[in-house]
C-alpha positions, 0 to 999 in steps of 0.5 A: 419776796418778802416774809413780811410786809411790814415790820413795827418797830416800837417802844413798850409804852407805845404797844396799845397804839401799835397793836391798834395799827397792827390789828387794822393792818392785819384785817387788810390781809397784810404780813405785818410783824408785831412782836407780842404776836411772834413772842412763842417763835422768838424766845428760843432764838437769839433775839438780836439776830433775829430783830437783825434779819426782821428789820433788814431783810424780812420786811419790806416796809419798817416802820418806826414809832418814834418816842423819847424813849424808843431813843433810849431803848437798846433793842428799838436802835438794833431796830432802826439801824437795820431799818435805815441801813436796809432802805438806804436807796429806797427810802419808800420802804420805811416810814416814821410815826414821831412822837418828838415834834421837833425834836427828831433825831439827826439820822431820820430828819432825812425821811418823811414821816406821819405825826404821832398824834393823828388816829391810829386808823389813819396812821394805818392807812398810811401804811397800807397806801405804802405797801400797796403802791410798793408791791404794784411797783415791783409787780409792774417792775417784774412785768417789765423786766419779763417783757424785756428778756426778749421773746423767749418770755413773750406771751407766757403766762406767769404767777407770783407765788410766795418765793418766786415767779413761776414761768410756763404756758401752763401752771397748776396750783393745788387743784386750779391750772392757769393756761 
């Protein structure tokens, strides 16, 4: 389980755009990570290592504002190095605003991504759709693989929490029980 569903990689001069996408994600009931909005959590932390485990573990979805320059930003490359490296074999996980036309750069050129100058709702629809597919994937996926173990699985209940899949025919949380 991811801590967030997705993480918004970005430039300064893109921040308004973004944070548009990012409210809209957020009223969806999405984990979204936009950096103004965790900007208390990290200044005590060492940033790189921190943007490191955001943009290659923590986030199932990156998505990456691309502008002239979100190229030449030190921070948005720690960024979109984790990004690639971390969806290298699933590369549903990330997504790609380009702001350069044509003028893409090599390492993402492999990737589809949306147009820049489509309205932010849309942009954020986007990736709604693509969180939303990928986590009934790896529900169905989950589902499966229960299923596949045998019968020592086989008509027990289980619920997803946020860390693990609790297994039993029984389940109590908080004050709901699940048979």
């Amino acid at each position: 389980m991811y801590k967030y569903d997705i993480a918004l990689s970005y430039e300064g001069e893109s921040e308004k755009l973004v944070q548009e996408v990012a409210d809209y994600l957020i009223s969806e009931k999405l984990r979204v990570f936009f950096a103004p909005y965790y900007q208390r959590q990290m200044v005590s932390q060492n940033l790189k290592s921190e943007l490191f485990q955001i943009y290659q573990n923590e986030s199932l979805i990156k998505v990456l504002f691309v502008t002239k320059k979100y190229q030449q930003s030190q921070y948005t490359q720690i960024e979109k190095r984790r990004a690639v490296s971390s969806t290298i074999n699933e590369n549903r996980r990330l997504m790609i605003v380009n702001f350069l036309g044509e003028n893409l750069p090599e390492d993402l050129k492999k990737f589809v991504y949306l147009n820049g100058n489509i309205p932010t709702d849309e942009i954020a629809d986007f990736i709604m759709a693509r969180v939303k597919e990928l986590k009934n994937n790896r529900s169905s996926e989950a589902e499966q693989d229960i299923t596949d173990s045998g019968s020592k699985y086989k008509n027990v209940n289980f619920v997803e929490n946020s860390k693990d899949v609790v297994f039993g025919n029984t389940v109590n949380i908080g004050n709901i029980t699940i048979n």
